[in-house]
N, C-alpha and C positions, 0 to 999 in steps of 0.2 A: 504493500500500500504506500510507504514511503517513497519508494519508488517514481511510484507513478503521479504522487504530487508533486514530485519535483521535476520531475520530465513537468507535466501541466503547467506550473508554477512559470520554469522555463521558459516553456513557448509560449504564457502570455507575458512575459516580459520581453520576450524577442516581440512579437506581434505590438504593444504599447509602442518598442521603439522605432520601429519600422513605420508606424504609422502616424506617432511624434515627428520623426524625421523627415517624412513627406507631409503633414500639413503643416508645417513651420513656416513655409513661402508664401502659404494660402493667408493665414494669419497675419505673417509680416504685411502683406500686399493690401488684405483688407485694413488695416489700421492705418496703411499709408494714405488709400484712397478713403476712407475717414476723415483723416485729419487733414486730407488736402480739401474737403468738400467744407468744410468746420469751418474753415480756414485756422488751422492750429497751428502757430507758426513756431512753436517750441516743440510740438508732436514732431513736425516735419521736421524741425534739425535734431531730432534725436535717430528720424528714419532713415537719413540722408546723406552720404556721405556727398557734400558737395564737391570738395575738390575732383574725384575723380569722375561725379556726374558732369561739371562743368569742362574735363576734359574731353571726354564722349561726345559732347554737344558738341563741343570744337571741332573733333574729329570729322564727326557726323557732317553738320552745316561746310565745312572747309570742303570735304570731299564732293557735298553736290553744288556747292559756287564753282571748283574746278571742272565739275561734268558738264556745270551749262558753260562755261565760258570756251570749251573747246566743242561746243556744238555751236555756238553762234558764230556766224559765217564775218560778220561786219569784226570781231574781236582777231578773227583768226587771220584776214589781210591785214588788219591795220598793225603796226609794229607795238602796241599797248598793252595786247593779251598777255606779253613775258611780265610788263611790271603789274598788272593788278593781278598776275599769279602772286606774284614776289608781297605786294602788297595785302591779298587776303587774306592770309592769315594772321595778321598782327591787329588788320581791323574786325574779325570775328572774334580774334581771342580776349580784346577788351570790350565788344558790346558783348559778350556771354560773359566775361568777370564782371562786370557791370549790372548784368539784369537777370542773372537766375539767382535770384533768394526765394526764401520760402515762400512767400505771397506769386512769384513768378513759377512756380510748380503747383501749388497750388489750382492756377489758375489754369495752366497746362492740362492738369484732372479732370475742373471744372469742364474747360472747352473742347479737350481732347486734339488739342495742339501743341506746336512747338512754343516754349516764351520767345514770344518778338519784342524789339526796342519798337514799341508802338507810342507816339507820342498824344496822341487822341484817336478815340474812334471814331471811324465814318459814318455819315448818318444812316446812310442806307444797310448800312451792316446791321444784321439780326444780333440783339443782345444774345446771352450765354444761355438766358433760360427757354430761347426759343429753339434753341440746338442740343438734340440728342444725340449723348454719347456713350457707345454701347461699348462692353468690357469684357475681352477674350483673356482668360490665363490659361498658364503653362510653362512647364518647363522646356528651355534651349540643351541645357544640360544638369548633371547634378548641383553643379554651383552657378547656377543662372537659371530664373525665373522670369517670365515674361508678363506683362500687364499691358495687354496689346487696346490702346484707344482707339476710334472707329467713329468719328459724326455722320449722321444719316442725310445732310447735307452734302458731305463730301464723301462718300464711302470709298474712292479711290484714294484717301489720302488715309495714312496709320502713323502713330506715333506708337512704339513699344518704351516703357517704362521695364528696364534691366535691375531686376531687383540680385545683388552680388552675396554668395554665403559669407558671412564673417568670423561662423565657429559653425559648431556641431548644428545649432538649433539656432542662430540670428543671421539674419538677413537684411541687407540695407540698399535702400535705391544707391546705383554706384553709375550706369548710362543709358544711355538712350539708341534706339535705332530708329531713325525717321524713315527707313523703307523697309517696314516692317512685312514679314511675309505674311499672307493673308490665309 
């Protein structure tokens, strides 16, 4: 009989961790999209690892200004393409040091977009709560989780929220993928 409680005993303590260990991303994920809806700007930097999200972002936005700028034909004669190659990333890496704070991801949640350096909204632009933004998860791999955004306005555009393991059982927004697979 002893035995056989501890064989039991065992396998619900395997099965507890197995199952702690895969919803840990779900939890992390839900409380990020929580506190980003809240607007909880202390929730958010405790979920958040900025620096490495703010690098992603750079990554991200740097590599598709370079995709459009070697598809526009007017950039690609003129001799100018080499300098605002040379030049963009120095000016995306200050407006993303400059405007992803937690009110700028937040808001990223709320809309289900990138943070833009937006200095007023247009009027013809629908506010945020006429935009619905649908919410896919899942795992990329064991140590990346995905929070894939989707507005029913725009459904060809995805914002993925890369939520990075930090231990066994935490997880922290670490980047982003703006062409996110669908």
């Amino acid at each position: 009989m002893n035995r056989k409680l501890i064989i039991r005993l065992g396998a619900a303590a395997v099965a507890a961790f197995v199952l702690a260990y895969a919803a840990s991303p779900l939890l992390a994920a839900r409380s990020l999209v929580q506190a980003a809806k809240a607007g909880d700007a202390q929730g958010l930097e405790r979920q958040v690892d900025f620096p490495a999200f703010r690098q992603s972002l750079k990554d991200e936005l740097n590599a598709r200004m370079m995709a459009e700028m070697r598809k526009d034909p007017r950039l690609a004669d003129s001799g100018l393409s080499g300098l605002g190659m040379l030049l963009a990333p120095a000016i995306v890496g200050g407006a993303v040091d400059a405007f992803v704070t937690p009110q700028a991801i937040s808001a990223m949640v709320r809309e289900g977009q990138a943070p833009k350096p937006e200095f007023k909204r247009q009027a013809d632009e629908p506010k945020a709560e006429d935009k619905r933004v649908r919410q896919s998860w899942g795992y990329r791999d064991l140590d990346t989780f995905a929070v894939t955004l989707t507005r029913d306005d725009q459904p060809g555009e995805r914002v993925a929220l890369l939520m990075k393991r930090r231990n066994l059982f935490g997880w922290k927004l670490a980047g982003i993928d703006l062409g996110a697979p669908e």
